[in-house]
Each structure stands twice: as structure tokens, then as C-alpha cells.
VOBA-1610 file (N, C-alpha, C; in pm, whole numbers, padded with zeros to 5 digits, always signed):
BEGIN
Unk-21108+03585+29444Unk-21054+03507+29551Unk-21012+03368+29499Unk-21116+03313+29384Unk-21078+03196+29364Unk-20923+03161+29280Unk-20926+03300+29179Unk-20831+03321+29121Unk-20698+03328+29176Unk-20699+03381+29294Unk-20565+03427+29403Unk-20510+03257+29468Unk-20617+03185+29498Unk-20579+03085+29564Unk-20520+02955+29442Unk-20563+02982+29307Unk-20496+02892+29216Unk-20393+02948+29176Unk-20352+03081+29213Unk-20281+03139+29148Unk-20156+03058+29232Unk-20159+03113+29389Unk-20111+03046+29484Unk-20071+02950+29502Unk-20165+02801+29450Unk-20137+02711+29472Unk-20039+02643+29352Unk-20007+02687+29230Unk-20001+02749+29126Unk-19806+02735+29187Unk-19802+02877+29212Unk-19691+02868+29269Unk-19627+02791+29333Unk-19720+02761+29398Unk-19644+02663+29525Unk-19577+02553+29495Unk-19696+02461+29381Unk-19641+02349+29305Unk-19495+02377+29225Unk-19508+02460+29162Unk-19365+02531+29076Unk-19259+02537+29173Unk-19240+02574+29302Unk-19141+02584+29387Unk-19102+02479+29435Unk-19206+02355+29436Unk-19187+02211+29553Unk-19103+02169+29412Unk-19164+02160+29269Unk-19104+02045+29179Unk-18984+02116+29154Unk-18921+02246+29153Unk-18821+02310+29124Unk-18686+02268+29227Unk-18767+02249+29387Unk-18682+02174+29494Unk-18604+02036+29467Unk-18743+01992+29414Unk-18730+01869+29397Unk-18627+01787+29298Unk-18639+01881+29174Unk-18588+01836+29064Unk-18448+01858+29075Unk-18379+01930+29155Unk-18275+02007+29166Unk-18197+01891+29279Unk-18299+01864+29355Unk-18211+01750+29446Unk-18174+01613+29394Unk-18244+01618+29318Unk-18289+01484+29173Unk-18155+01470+29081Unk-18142+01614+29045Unk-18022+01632+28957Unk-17903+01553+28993Unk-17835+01604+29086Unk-17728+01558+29088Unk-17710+01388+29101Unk-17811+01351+29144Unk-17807+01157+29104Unk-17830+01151+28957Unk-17913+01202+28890Unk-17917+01214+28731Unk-17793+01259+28664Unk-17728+01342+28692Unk-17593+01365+28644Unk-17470+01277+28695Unk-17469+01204+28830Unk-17401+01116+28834Unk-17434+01028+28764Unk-17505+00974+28773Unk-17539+00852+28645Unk-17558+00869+28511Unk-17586+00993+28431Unk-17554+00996+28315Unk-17344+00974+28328Unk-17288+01063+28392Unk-17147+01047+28384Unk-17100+00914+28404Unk-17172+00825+28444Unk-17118+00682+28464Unk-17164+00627+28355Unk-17267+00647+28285Unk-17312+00571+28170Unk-17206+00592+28075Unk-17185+00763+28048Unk-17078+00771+27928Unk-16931+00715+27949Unk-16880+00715+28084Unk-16804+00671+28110Unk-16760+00491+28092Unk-16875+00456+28083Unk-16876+00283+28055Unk-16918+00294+27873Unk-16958+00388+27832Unk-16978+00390+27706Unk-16864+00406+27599Unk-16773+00535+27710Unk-16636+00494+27671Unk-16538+00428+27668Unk-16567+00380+27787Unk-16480+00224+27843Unk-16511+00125+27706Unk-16611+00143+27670Unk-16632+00009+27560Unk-16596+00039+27446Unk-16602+00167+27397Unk-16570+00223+27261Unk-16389+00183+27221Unk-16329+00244+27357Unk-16218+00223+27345Unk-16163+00094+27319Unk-16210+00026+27408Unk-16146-00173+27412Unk-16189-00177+27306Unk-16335-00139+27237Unk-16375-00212+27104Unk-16203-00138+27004Unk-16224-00010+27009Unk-16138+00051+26884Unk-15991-00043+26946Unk-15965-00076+27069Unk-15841-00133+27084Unk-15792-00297+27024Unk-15931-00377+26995Unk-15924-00469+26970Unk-15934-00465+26839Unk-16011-00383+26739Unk-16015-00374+26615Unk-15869-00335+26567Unk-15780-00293+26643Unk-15675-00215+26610Unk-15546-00358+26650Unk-15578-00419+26700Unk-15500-00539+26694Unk-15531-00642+26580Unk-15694-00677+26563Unk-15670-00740+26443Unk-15647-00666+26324Unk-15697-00552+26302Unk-15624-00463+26193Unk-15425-00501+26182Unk-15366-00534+26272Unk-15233-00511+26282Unk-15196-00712+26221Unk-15307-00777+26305Unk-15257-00920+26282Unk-15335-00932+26145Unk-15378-00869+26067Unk-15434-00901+25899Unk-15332-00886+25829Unk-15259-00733+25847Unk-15207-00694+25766Unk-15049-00755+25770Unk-15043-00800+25940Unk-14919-00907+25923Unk-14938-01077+25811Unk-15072-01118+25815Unk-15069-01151+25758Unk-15086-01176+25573Unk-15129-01033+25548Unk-15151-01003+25396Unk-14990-00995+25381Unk-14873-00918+25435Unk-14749-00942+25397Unk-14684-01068+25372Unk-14729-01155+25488Unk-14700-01325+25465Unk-14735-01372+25334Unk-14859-01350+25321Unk-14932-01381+25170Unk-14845-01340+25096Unk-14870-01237+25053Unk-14820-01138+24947Unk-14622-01198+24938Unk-14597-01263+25044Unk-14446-01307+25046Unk-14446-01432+24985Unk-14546-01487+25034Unk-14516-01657+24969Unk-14574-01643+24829Unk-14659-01553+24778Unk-14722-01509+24638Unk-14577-01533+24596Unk-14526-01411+24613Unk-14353-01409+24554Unk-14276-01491+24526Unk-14286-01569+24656Unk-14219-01701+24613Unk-14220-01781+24531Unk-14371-01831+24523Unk-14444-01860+24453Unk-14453-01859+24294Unk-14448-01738+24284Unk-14441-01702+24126Unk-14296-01724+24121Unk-14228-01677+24142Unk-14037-01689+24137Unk-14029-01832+24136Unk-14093-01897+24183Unk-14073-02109+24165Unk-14162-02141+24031Unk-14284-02093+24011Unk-14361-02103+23871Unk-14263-02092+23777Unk-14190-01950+23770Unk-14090-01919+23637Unk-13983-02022+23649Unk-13959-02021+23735Unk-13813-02092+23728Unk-13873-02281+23647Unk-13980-02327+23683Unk-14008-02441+23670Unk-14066-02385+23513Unk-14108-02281+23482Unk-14150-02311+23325Unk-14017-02313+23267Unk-13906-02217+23301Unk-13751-02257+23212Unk-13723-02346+23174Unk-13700-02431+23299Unk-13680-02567+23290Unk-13809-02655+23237Unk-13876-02664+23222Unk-14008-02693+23102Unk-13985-02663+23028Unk-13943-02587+22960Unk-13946-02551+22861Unk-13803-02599+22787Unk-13674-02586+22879Unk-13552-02612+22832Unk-13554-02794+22775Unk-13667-02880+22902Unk-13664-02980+22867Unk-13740-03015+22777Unk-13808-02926+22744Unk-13935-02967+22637Unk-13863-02960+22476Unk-13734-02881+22536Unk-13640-02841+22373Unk-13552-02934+22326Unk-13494-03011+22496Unk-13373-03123+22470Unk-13471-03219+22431Unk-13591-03289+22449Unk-13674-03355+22398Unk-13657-03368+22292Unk-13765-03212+22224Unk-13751-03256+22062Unk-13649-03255+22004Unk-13521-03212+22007Unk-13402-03228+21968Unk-13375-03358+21954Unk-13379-03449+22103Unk-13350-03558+22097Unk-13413-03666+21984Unk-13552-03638+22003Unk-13679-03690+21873Unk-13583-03665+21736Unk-13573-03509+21737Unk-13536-03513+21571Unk-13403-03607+21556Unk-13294-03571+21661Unk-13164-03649+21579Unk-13194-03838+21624Unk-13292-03841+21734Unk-13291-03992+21727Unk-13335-04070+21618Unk-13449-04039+21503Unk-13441-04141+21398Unk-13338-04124+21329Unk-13261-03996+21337Unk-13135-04004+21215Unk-13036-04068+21256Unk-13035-04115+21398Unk-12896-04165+21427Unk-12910-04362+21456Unk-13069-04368+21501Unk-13100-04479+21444Unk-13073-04519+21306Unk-13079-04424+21187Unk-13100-04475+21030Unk-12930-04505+21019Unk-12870-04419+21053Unk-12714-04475+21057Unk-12666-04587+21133Unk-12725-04632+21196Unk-12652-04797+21269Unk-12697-04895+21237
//
């Protein structure tokens, strides 16, 4: 007898939390779906904003990488001319004592 009535009661509990949990659910599943839904909301803006400064870096690594160019293209050009003047120089050096010794 004692066995029948735990068995019973047993059951009974299993049927109330089975009610229960089931009416439970669907607020638990609405709110998991709102969580992921704001989880995605953020993933996205994040990947959307990473994806703009990704775009404003690489606009500016081209800037760089442009005035680099420049840059070097004004270096060479200024060693030529360094160098061209560094030649009329000694030229000038060598023939100036000889043209001093003649006057």
C-alpha cells in the first residue's frame, strides 16, 4: 500500500512539473530568441564598424604608400642634383688654382 501511494504520488509530481515546464517554455524560448537576436544585432554593427575602419586604413596605407613615392622620386631627384653639384664644385676647385696661377 505504501508502495502504491509513492508510486502515485510519484506520478503526480512528474505530470504537475511536465505542465508546468511546458507553460514555462514558451517565455524561455521567447527570450532565448531575443537574446540571440540582440546578440546578433551586436555582432553585426560590431563586424559593420570593423569593416569601415578596415576600409578607412587601407585608404589610408594607399595615401602613405603615395607620398612614400613621392617621396623617394624627390630623394633621387635631389641626390642628382647633389651630386651634379658636388661635380661642378670640384671641377671648379681643380681649374680655379690653375686659372688663378695664370693672372
Amino acid at each position: 500500500m505504501l508502495g502504491a501511494i509513492t508510486l502515485g504520488i510519484t506520478i503526480h509530481f512528474f505530470i504537475v512539473s511536465r505542465r508546468s515546464l511546458k507553460a514555462a517554455s514558451p517565455k524561455i524560448q521567447d527570450k532565448i530568441a531575443r537574446d540571440l537576436e540582440s546578440w546578433k544585432m551586436r555582432y553585426l554593427n560590431d563586424i559593420e564598424i570593423k569593416d569601415k575602419e578596415l576600409a578607412d586604413l587601407k585608404r589610408k596605407l594607399a595615401d602613405t604608400e603615395e607620398n612614400n613615392d613621392i617621396n623617394s622620386i624627390e630623394a633621387e631627384e635631389m641626390r642628382k642634383q647633389n651630386k651634379q653639384l658636388q661635380a661642378e664644385l670640384n671641377s671648379l676647385r681643380s681649374a680655379g688654382p690653375v686659372a688663378d696661377k695664370t693672372s
